[in-house]
Wavefront OBJ file of the C-alpha trace (Angstrom):
o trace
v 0.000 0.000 0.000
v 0.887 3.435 -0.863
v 0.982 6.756 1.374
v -0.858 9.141 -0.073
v -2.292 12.991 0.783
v -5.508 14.214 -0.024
v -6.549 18.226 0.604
v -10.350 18.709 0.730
v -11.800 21.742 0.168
v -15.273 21.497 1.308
v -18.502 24.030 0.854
v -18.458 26.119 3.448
v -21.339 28.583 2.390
v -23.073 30.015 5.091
v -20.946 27.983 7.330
v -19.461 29.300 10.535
v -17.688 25.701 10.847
v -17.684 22.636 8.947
v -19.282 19.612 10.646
v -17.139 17.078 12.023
v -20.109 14.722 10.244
v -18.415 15.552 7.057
v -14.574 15.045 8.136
v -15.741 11.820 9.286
v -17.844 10.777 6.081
v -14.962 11.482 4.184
v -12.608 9.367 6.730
v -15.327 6.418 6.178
v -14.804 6.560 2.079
v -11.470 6.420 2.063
v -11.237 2.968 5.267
v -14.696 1.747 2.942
v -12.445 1.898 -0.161
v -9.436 -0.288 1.625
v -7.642 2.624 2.925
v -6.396 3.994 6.309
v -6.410 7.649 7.879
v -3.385 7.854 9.584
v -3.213 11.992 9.950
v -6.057 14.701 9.884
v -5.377 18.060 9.535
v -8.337 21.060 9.738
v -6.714 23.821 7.886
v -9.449 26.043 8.680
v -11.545 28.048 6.226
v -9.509 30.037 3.528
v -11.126 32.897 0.938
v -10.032 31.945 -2.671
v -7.837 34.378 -4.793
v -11.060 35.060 -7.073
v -14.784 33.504 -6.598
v -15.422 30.040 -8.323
v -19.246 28.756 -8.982
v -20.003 31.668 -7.105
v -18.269 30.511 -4.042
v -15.421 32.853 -2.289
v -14.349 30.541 0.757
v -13.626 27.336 1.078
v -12.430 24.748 4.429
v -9.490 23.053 3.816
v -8.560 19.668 5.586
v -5.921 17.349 4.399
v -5.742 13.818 4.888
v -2.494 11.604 5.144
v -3.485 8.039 3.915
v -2.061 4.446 3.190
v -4.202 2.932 0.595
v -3.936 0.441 -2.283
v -3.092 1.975 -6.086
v -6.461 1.169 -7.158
v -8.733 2.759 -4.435
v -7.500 6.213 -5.631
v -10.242 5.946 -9.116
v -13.055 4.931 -6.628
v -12.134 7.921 -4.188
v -12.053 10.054 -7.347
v -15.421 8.382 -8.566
v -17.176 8.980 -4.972
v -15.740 12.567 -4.735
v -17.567 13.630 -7.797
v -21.342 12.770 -7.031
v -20.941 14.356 -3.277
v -22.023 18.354 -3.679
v -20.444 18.935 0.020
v -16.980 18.020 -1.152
v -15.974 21.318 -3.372
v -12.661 20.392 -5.024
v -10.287 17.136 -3.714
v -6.371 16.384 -5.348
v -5.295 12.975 -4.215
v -1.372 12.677 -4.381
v 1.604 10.427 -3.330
v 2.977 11.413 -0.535
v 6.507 12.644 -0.714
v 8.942 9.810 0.743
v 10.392 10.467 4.426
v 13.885 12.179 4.512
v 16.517 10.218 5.547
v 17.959 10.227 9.224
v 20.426 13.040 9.317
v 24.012 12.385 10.331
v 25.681 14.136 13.112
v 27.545 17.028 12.214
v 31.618 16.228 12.729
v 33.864 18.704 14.421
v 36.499 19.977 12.428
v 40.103 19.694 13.542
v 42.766 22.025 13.233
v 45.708 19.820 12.896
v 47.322 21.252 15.743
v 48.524 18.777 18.450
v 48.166 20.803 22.265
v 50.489 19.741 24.370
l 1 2 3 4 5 6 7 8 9 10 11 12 13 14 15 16 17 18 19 20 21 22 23 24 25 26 27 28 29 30 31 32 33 34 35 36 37 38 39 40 41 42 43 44 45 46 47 48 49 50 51 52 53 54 55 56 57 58 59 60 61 62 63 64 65 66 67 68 69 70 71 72 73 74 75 76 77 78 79 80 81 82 83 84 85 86 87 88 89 90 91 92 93 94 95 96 97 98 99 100 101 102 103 104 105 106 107 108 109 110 111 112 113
């Protein structure tokens, strides 16, 4: 299974809040579809640089998920009939960076005696 990120940008017309109801719906797709939420992250709602479909805010959350290849066209397929669920990119996540390696000292070449 891959890790993968998906950012959400749900309808928040009118909407003080979006429901956790929704966040949660959208968890339940992505287990129903094989995967599993491992991160959630409520990014808040965000104005847009210029009004789309008449909309001028949206509420971001991002989810980090492991899922198999094929459960990405279902998520896709889902995503498109739900009105509450505004605009959705599904990506690989980007591999973890490797452990760092502590810094050496430099030496002067100087023996103290």
């Amino acid at each position: 299974m891959k890790t993968y990120e998906g950012l959400f940008i749900l309808d928040a017309a009118g909407k003080e809040e979006v429901s956790k109801e929704l966040v949660d719906k959208i968890q339940k797709n992505i287990e129903h579809a094989g995967g599993r939420v491992d991160k959630v992250q409520r990014m808040g709602a965000r104005q847009f640089a210029r009004d789309t479909n008449k909309r001028s805010s949206g509420f971001y959350v991002n989810f980090v998920f492991n899922a198999p290849p094929t459960a990405i066209a279902e998520l896709d397929a889902k995503f498109h009939l739900d009105p509450e669920v505004f605009r959705w990119q599904l990506s690989v996540a980007p591999p973890e960076p490797p452990p760092r390696k502590p810094r050496r000292i430099p030496t002067t070449g100087v023996v103290e005696k």
